[in-house]
Chimera marker file (.cmm) of the C-alpha trace (Angstrom):
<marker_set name="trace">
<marker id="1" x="7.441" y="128.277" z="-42.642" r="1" g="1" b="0" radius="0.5"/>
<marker id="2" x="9.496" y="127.670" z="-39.765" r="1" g="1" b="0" radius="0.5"/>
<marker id="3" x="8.772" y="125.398" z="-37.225" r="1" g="1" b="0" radius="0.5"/>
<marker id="4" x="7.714" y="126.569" z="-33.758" r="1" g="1" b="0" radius="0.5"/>
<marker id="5" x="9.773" y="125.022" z="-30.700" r="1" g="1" b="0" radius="0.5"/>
<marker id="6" x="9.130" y="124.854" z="-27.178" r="1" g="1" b="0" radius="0.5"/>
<marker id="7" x="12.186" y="125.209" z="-25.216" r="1" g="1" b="0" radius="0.5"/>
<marker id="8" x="12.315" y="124.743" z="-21.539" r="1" g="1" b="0" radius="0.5"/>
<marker id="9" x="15.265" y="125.388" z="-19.141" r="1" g="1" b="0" radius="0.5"/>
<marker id="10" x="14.924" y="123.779" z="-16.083" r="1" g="1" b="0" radius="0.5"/>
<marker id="11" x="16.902" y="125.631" z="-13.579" r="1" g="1" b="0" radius="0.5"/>
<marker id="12" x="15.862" y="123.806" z="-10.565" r="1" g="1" b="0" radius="0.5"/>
<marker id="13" x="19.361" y="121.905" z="-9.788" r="1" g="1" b="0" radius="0.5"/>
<marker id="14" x="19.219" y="123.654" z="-6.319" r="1" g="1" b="0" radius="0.5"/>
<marker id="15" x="15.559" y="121.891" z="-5.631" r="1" g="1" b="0" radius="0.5"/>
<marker id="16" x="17.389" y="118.664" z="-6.675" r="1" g="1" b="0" radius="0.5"/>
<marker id="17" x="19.783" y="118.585" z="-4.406" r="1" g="1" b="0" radius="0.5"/>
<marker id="18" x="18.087" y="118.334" z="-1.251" r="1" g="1" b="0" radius="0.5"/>
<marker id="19" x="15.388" y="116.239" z="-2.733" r="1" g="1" b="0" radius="0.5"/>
<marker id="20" x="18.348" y="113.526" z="-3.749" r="1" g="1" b="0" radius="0.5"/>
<marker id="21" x="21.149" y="112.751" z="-2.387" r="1" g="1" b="0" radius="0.5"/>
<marker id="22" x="24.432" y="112.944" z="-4.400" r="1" g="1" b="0" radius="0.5"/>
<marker id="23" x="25.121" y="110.964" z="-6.602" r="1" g="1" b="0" radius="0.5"/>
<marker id="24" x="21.606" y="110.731" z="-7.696" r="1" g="1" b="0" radius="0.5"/>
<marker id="25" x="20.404" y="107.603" z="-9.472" r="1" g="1" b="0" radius="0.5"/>
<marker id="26" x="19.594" y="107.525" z="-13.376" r="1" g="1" b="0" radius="0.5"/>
<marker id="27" x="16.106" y="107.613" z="-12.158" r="1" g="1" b="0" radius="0.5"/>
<marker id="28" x="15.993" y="110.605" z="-10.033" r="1" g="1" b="0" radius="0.5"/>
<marker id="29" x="17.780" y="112.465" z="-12.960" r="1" g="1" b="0" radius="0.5"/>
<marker id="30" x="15.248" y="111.827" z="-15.468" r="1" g="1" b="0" radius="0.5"/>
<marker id="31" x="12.345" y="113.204" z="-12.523" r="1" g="1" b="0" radius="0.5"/>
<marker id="32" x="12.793" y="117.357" z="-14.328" r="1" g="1" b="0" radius="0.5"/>
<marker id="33" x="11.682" y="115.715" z="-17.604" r="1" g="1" b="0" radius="0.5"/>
<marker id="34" x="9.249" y="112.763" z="-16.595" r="1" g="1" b="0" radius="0.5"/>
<marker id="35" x="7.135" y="116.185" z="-15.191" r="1" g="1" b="0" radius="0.5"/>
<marker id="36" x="7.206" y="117.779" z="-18.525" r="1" g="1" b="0" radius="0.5"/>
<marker id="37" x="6.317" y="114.712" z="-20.577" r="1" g="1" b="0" radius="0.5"/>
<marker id="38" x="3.323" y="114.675" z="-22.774" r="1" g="1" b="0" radius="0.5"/>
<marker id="39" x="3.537" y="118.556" z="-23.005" r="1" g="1" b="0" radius="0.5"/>
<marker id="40" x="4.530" y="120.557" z="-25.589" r="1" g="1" b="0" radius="0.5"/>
<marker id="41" x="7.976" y="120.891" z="-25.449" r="1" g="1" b="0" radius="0.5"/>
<marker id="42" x="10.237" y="119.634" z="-27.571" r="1" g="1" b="0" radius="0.5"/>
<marker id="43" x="14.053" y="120.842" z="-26.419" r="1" g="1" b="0" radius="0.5"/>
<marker id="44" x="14.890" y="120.438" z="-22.670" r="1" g="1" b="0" radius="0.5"/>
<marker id="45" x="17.950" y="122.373" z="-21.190" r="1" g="1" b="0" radius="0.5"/>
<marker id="46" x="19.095" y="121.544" z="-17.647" r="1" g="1" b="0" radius="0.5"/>
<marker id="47" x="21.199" y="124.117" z="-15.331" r="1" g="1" b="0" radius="0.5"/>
<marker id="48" x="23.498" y="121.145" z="-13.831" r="1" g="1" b="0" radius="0.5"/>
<marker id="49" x="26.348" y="123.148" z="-12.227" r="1" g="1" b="0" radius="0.5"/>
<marker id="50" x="26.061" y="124.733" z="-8.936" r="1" g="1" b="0" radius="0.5"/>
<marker id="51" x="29.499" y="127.436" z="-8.074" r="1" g="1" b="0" radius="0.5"/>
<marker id="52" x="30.383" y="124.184" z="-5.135" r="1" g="1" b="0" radius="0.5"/>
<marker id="53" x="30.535" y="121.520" z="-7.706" r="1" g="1" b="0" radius="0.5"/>
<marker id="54" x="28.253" y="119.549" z="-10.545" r="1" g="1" b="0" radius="0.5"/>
<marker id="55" x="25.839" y="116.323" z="-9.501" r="1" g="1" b="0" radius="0.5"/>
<marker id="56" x="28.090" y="113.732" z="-11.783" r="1" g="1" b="0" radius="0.5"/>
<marker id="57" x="31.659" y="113.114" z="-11.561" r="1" g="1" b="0" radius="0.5"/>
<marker id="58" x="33.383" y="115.043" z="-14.323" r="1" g="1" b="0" radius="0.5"/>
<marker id="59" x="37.196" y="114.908" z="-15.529" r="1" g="1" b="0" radius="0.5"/>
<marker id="60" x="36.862" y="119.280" z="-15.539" r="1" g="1" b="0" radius="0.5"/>
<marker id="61" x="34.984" y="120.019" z="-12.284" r="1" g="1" b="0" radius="0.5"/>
<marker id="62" x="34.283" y="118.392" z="-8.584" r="1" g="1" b="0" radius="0.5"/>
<marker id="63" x="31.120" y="116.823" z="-7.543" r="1" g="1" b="0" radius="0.5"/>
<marker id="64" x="29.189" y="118.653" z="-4.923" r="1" g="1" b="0" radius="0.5"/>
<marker id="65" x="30.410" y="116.948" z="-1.765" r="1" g="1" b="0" radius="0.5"/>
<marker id="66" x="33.955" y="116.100" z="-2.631" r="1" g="1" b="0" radius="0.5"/>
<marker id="67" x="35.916" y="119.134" z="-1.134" r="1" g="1" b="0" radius="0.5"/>
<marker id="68" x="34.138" y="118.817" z="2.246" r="1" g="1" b="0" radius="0.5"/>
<marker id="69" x="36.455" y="118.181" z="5.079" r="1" g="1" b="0" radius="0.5"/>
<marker id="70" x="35.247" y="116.121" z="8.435" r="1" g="1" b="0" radius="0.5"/>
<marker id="71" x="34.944" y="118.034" z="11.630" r="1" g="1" b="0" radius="0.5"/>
<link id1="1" id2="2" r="1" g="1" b="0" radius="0.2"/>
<link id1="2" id2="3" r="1" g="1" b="0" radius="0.2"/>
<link id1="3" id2="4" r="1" g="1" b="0" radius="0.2"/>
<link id1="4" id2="5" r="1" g="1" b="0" radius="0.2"/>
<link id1="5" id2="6" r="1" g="1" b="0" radius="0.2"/>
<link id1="6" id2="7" r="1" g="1" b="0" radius="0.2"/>
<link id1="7" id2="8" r="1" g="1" b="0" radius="0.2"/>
<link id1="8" id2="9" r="1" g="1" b="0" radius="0.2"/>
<link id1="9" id2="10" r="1" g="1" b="0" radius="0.2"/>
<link id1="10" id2="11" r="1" g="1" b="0" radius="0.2"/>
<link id1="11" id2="12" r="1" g="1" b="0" radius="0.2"/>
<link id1="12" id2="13" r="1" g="1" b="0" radius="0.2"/>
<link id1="13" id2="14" r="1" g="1" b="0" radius="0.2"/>
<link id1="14" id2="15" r="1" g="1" b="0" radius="0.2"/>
<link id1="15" id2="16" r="1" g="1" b="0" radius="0.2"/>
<link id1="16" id2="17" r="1" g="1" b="0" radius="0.2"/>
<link id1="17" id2="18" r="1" g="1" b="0" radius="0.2"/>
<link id1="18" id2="19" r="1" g="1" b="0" radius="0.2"/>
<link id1="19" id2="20" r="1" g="1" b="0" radius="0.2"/>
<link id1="20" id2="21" r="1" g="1" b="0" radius="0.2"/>
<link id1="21" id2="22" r="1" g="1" b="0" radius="0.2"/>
<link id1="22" id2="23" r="1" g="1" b="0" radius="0.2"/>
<link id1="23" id2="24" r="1" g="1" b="0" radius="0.2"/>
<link id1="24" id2="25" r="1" g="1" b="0" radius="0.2"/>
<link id1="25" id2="26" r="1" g="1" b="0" radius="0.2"/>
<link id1="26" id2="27" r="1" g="1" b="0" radius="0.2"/>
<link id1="27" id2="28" r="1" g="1" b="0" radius="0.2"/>
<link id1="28" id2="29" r="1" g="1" b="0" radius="0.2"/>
<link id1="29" id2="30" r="1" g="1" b="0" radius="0.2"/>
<link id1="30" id2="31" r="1" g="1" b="0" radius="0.2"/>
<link id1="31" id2="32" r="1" g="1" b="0" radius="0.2"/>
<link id1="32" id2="33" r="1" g="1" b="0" radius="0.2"/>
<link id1="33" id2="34" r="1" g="1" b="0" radius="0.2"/>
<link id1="34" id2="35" r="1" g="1" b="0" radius="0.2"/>
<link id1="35" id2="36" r="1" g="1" b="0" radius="0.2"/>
<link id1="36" id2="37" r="1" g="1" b="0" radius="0.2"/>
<link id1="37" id2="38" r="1" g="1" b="0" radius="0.2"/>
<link id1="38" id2="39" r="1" g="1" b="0" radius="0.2"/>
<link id1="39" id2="40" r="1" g="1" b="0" radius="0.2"/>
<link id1="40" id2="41" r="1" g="1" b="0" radius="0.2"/>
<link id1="41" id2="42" r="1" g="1" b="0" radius="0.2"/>
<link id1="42" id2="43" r="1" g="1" b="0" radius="0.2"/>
<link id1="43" id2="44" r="1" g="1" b="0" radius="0.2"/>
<link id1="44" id2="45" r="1" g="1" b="0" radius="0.2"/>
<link id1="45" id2="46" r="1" g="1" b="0" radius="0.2"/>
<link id1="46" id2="47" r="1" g="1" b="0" radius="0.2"/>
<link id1="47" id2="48" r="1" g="1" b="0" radius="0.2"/>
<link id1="48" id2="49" r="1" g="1" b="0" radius="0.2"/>
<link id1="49" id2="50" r="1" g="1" b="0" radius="0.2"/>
<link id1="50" id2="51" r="1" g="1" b="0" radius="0.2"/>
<link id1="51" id2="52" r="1" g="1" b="0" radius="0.2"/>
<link id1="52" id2="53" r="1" g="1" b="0" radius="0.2"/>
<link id1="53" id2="54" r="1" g="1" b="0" radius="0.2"/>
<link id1="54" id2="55" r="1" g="1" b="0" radius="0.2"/>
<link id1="55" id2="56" r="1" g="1" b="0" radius="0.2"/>
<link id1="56" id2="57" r="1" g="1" b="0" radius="0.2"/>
<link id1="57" id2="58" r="1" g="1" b="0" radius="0.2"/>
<link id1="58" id2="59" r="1" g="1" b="0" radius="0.2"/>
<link id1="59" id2="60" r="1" g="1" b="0" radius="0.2"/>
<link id1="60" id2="61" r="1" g="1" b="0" radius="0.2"/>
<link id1="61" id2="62" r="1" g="1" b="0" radius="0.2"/>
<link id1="62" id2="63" r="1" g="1" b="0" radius="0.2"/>
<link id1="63" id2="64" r="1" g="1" b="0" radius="0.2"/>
<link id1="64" id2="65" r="1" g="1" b="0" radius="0.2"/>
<link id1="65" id2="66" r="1" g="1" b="0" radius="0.2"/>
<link id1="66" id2="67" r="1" g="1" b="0" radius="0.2"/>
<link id1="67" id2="68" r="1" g="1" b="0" radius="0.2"/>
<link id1="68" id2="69" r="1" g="1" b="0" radius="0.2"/>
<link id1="69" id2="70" r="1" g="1" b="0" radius="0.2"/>
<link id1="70" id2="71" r="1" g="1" b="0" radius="0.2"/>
</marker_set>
């Protein structure tokens, strides 16, 4: 018999990123699963792109911030 999994995708990035400011800490990234910890789930999926850039730098995107130009 198969195994039963739990998988939850957190797709809260947008909540995120006015709770933290950019670029967040190890800490406030591991927040989405420290709140699902000593639950049953066992696989945790993160949405971590937004369409005006990701919340790490990357070599194939931009961080969220980085094509803003000054007034």
């Amino acid at each position: 018999m198969r195994r039963r999994r739990t998988i939850y995708f957190n797709d809260a990035r947008h909540y995120y990123l006015f709770v933290f400011e950019p670029p967040i800490r190890m800490e406030e990234a591991w927040v989405p699963i420290d709140e699902i910890a000593g639950t049953a789930v066992d696989t945790f999926s993160y949405g971590v792109s937004r369409g005006d850039g990701l919340f790490y730098p990357s070599k194939q995107g931009i961080m969220f911030g980085d094509d803003l130009q000054p007034f």
